[in-house]
C-alpha positions in Angstrom: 87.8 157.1 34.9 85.3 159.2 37.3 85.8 158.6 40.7 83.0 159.1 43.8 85.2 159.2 47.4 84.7 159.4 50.7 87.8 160.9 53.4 87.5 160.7 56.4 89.2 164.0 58.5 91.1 164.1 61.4 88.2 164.6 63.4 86.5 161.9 62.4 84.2 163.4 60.4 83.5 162.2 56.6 83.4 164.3 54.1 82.1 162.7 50.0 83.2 164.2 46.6 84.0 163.2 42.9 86.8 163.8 40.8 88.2 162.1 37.8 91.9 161.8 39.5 91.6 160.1 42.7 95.2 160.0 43.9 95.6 163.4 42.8 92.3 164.8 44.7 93.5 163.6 48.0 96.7 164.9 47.5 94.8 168.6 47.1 92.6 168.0 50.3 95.6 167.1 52.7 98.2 169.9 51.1 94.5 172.3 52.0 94.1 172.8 48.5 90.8 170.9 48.3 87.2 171.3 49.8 86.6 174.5 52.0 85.4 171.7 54.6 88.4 169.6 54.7 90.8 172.4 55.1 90.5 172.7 58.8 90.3 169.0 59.3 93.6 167.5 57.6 94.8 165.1 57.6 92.0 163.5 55.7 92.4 159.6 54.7 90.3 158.0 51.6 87.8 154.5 53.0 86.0 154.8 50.0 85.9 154.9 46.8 83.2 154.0 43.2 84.4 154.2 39.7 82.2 155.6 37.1 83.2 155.9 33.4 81.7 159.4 33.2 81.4 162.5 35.3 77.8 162.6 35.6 77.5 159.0 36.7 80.0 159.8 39.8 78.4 162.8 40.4 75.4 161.0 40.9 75.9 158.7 43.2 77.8 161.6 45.0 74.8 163.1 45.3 73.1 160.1 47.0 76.0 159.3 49.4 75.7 163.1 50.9 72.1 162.2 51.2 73.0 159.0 53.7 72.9 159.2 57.3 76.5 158.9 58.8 75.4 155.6 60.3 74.4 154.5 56.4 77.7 155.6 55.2 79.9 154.0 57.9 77.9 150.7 56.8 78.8 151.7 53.2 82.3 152.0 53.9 82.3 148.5 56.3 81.2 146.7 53.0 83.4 147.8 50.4 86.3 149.7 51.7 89.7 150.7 50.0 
């Protein structure tokens, strides 16, 4: 399974990615071993996630959620969150 997330850091900023290993992915962003942005921001907590059964798929919609206005993707998160 492909996974498209969204953390949100300790300074309430959010930050959107895909991986294939959820649990495993936010485990590398809060030991600072994950995205160059979330490194000075931990810790970071998942509100949101899609599943995808292939990598291009989440990295598609990955693409569209970066796209979003924070306002769009707090809305996102309001209507399906983890």
């Amino acid at each position: 399974m492909n996974y498209t997330y969204i953390v949100e850091c300790s300074d309430g900023s959010l930050y959107t990615g895909w991986t294939n290993d959820l649990e495993k992915r936010i485990l590398a962003h809060n030991s600072g071993k994950g995205a160059k942005y979330t490194k000075t921001r931990l810790p970071v907590r998942l509100v949101y996630y899609e599943e995808f059964l292939t990598k291009e798929e989440a990295m598609s919609r990955e693409y569209r959620i970066k796209r979003l206005t924070r306002q769009e993707k707090i809305k996102l998160i309001k209507q399906l969150s983890v």
